[in-house]
N, C-alpha and C positions, 0 to 999 in steps of 0.2 A: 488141826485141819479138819477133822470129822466133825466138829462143830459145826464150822463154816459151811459143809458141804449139807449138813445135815440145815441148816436153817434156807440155803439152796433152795432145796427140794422141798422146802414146807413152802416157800415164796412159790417153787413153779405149782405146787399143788394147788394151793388156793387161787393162784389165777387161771387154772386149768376149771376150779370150781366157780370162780366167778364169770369166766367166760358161758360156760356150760348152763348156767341161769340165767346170765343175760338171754342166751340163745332161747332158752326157754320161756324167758318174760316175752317177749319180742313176737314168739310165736303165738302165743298167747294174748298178747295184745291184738295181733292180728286176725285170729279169731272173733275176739271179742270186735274189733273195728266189723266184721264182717258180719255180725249179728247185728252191729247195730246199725250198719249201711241196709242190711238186706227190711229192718225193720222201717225205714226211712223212704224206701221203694215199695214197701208195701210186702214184702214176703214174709211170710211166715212158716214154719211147721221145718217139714221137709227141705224145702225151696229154699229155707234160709241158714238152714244147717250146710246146705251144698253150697251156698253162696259164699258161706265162712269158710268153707276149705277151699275155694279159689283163691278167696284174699289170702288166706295163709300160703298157699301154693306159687300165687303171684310173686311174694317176696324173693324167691329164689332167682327170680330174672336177671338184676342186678343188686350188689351190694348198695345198702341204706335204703331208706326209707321212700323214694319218690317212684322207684313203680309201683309202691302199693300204690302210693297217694293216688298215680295217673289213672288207674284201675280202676278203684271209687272213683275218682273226678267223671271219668269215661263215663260210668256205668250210670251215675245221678244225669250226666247230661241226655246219656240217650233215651233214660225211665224221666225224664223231664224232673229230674228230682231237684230243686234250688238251694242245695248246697254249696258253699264257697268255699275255697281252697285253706283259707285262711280257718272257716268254722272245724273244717276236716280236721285240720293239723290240730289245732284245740283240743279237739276228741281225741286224735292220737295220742296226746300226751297227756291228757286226764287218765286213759286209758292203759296207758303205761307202767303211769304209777299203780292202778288198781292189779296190772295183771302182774308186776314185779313184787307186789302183797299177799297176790294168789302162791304165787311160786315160793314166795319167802315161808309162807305157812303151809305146806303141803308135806 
């Protein structure tokens, strides 16, 4: 029986760790999406650092991914930026993968 309970608790372990990296890819990515939206509107320095912690910030509204999206989408429409919803999501998940390679080798 201690086997049993013992491989238990190595399954909830490691998905206590793979949850805890996804979370970390994710935020990560949204960071990065927000560096690269703020670079597409034109910001830079400062201005663009703060812009990346809204997108990261914004995530918390609802679970998944489409208030970030709405966030970007918003924000290119009102800087007149001609981004499509479809190019965004692209980036998000190019972006994903890069930030789930960040966190993988940290």
């Amino acid at each position: 029986m201690s086997g049993f309970k013992k491989r238990k608790q190595d399954a909830e372990n490691r998905f206590q760790h793979d949850q805890e990296l996804e979370f970390k890819a994710n935020s990560r990515r949204n960071k990065l999406l927000g560096l690269w939206a703020a670079e597409q509107m034109g910001l830079s320095g400062e201005a663009a650092e703060a812009y990346a912690k809204d997108v990261v910030i914004s995530d918390f509204d609802r679970p998944g991914d489409e208030d970030v999206l709405e966030k970007v989408l918003g924000d290119f429409t009102e800087k007149g930026t001609d981004v499509s919803s479809s190019k965004l999501r692209k980036e998000m998940d190019r972006l994903m993968d890069v930030a789930r390679e960040q966190v993988k080798n940290e």
